[in-house]
C-alpha positions as CSV (number, residue, x, y, z in Angstrom):
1,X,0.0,0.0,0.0
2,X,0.9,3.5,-0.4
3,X,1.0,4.4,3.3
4,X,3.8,1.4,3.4
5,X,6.2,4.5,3.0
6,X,5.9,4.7,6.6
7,X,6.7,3.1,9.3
8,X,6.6,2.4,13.2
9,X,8.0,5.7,14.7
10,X,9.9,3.7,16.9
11,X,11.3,1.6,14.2
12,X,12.7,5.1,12.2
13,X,14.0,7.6,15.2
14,X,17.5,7.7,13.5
15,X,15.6,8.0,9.9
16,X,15.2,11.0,8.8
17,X,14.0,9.9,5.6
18,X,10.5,9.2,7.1
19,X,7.8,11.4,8.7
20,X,6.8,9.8,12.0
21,X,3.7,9.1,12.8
22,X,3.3,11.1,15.8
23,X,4.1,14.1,13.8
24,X,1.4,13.1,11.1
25,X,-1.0,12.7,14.1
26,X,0.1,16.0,15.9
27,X,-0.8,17.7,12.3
28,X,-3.7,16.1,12.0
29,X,-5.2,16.7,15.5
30,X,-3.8,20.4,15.2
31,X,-5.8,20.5,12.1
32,X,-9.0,18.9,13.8
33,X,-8.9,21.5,17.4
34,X,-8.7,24.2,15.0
35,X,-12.9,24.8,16.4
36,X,-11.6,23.8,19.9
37,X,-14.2,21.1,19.4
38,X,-11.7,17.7,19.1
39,X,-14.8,14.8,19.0
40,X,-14.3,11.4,19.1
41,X,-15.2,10.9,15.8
42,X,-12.0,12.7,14.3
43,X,-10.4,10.7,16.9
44,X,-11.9,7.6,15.0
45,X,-10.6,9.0,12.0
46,X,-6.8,9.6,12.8
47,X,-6.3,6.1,14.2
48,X,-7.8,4.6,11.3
49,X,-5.2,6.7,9.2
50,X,-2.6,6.0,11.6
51,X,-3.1,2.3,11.3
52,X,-3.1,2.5,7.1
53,X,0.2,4.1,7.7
54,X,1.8,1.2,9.2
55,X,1.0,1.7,13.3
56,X,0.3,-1.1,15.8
57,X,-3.2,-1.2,16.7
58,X,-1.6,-1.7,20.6
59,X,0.4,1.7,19.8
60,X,-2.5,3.8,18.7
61,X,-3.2,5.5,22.1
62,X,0.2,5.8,23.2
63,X,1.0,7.6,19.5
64,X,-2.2,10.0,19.8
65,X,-1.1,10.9,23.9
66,X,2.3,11.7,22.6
67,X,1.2,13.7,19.5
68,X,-1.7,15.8,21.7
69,X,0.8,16.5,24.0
70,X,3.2,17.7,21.3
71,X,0.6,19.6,19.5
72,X,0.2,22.2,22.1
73,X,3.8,23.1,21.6
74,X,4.4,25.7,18.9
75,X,8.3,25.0,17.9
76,X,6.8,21.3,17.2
77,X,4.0,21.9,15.1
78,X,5.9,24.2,13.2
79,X,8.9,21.9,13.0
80,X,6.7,19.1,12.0
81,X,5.3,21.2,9.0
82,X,8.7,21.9,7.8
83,X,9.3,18.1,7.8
84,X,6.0,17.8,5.6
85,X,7.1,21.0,3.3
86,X,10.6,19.6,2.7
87,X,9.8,16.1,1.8
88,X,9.1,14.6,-2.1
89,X,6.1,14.9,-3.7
90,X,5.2,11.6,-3.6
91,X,5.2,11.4,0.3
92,X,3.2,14.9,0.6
93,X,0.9,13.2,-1.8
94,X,0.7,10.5,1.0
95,X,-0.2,12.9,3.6
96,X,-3.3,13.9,1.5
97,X,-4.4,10.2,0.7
98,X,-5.2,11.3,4.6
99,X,-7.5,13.9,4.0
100,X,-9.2,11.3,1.9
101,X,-10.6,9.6,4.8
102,X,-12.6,12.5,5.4
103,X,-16.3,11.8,3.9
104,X,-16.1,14.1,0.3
105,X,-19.1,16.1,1.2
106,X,-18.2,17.4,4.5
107,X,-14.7,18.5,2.8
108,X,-16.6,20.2,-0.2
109,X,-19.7,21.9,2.7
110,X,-16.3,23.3,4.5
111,X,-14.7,24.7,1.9
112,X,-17.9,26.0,0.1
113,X,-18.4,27.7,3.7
114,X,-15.4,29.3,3.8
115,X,-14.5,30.7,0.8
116,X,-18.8,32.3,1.3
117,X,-19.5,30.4,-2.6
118,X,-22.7,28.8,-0.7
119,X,-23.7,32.6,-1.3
120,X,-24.6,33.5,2.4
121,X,-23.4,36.9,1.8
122,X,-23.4,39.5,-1.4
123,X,-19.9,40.1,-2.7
124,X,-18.7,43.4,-3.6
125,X,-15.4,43.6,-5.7
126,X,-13.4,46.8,-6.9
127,X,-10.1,46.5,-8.8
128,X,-7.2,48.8,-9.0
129,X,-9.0,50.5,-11.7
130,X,-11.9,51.7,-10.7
131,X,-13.3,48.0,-12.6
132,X,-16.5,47.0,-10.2
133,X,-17.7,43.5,-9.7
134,X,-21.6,43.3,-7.4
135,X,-23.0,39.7,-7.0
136,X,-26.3,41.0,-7.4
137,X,-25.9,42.1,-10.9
138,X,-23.4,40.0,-12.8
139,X,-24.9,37.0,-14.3
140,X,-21.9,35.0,-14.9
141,X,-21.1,35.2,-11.1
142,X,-24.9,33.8,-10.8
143,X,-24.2,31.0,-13.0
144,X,-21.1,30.1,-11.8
145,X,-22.6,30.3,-7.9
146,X,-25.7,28.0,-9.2
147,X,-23.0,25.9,-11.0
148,X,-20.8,25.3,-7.8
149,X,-23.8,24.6,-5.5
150,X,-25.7,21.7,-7.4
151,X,-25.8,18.7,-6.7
152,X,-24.0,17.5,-10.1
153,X,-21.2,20.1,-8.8
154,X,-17.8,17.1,-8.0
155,X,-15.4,18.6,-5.6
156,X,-11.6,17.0,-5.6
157,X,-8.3,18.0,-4.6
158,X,-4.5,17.7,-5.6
159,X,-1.2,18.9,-4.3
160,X,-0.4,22.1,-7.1
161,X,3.6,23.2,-7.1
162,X,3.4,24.6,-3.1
163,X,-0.5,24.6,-2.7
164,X,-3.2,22.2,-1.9
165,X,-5.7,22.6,-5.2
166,X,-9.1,22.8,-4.2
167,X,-11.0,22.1,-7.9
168,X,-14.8,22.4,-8.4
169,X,-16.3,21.1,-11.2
170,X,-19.5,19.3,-13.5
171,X,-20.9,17.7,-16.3
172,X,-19.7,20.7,-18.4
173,X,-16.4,21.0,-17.0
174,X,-14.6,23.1,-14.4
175,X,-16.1,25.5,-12.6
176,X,-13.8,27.2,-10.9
177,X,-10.4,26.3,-8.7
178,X,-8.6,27.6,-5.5
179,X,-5.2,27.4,-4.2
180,X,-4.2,26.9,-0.8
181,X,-0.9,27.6,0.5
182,X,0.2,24.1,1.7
183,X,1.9,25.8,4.9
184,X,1.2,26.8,8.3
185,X,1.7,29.9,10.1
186,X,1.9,31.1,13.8
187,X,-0.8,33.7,13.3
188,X,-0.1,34.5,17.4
189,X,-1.9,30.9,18.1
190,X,0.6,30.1,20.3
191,X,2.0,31.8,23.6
192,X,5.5,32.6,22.9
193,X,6.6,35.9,24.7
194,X,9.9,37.5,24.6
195,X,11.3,35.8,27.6
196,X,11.4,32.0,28.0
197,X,10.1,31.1,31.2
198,X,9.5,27.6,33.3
199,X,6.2,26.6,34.8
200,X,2.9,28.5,33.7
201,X,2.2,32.3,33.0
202,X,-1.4,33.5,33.3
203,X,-2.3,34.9,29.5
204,X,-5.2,38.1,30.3
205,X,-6.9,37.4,26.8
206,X,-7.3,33.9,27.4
207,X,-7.6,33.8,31.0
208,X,-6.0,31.0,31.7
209,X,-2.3,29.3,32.9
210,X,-0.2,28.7,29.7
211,X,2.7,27.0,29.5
212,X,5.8,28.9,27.0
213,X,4.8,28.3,23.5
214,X,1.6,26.2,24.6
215,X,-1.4,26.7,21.9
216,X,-4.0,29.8,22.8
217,X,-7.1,28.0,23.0
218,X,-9.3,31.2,22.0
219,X,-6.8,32.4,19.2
220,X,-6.0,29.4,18.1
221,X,-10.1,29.0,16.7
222,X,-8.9,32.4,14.2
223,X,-6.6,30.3,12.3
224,X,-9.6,28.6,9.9
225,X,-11.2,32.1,9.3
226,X,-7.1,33.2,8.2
227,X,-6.5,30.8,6.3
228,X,-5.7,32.0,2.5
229,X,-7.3,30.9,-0.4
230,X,-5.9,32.5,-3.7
231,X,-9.0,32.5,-5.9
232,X,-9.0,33.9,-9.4
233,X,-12.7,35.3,-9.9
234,X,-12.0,37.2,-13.1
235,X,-10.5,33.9,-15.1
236,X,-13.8,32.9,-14.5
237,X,-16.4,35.7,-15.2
């Protein structure tokens, strides 16, 4: 299988050539806490990934202990991310065969919710030039909103040179794509102050002990809402 790539995490600490599976997991469960809401459902879901990658069903607590405990910690998450941005395609391609064992429609409701093409809102757009852009008036915008929220509308994904591809698309073609930066930034998630300090440090905003670098539970929610998505509207109007 493709997740044969890797292995046992304690089989590869001196091989640097593999990702281990706590860091996957840490990723993963970083990825999942982004709401603060951590069910036992994603849970479900990261085990069962863990195990496709080669884990010991005995080890699968032990691996998700370690990695929540390492996923509070800022210098790991973000070390772990430059381990996933610095490895070959073909194993950053295996870290998205783990996105696939998320159920297609709840990926394709999340994304339509976040980049607003479920049409909650109007959209207002002004270029450089003075060029103006109203949902309420343009027709191809209509069509292509209509287009991207039917039920013949096919959502997919690939990894794009340094993005993750988000593509939308139907029986007459593609609708429309969006680029995600495949990268993960700080975005002042986690509590890392000038000064290093031992023990725990009462953070005002969060109102709450935090250990140095230890994840902001109220800040770290912001990161979905940050998160860029480079979408070309006029290639498509």
């Amino acid at each position: 299988m493709i997740f044969s790539l890797f292995s046992k995490e304690k089989e590869n600490k001196n091989d640097k050539n593999h990702l281990s599976l706590t860091s996957i997991a840490a990723l993963l469960i970083h990825s999942a806490r982004i709401d603060e809401n951590f069910t036992e459902k994603e849970r479900s879901i990261i085990k069962r990934a863990l195990k496709e990658m080669g884990a010991d069903e005995n080890s699968l607590e032990e691996i998700i202990k370690d990695a929540e405990l390492k996923e509070r910690d800022s210098n790991q998450i973000l070390e772990f991310t430059r381990e996933v941005k610095n490895k070959s395609l073909e194993e950053k391609k295996i870290v998205i065969e783990a996105l696939d064992m998320i159920p297609n429609s709840i990926l394709k409701e999340k994304f339509l919710k976040d980049t607003d093409l479920c049409h909650t809102e109007e959209l207002l757009l002004i270029g450089k030039n003075g060029d103006m852009m109203c949902s309420l008036f343009n027709e191809q915008y209509k069509n292509l909103l209509t287009r991207v929220n039917s039920d013949k509308c096919i959502f997919s994904y690939s990894k794009h040179e340094k993005n993750l591809r988000l593509i939308f698309s139907d029986d007459e073609g593609k609708i429309l794509h969006i680029d995600v930066p495949f990268t993960l930034q700080k975005n002042g998630a986690w509590f890392i102050p000038k000064d290093e300090y031992d023990g725990e440090m009462y953070h005002k905003s969060e109102k709450k002990m935090l250990r140095y670098s230890e994840r902001r539970p109220k800040k770290s929610k912001e990161m979905s809402t940050s998160t860029n998505m480079w979408f070309k509207i006029k290639d498509y109007l």
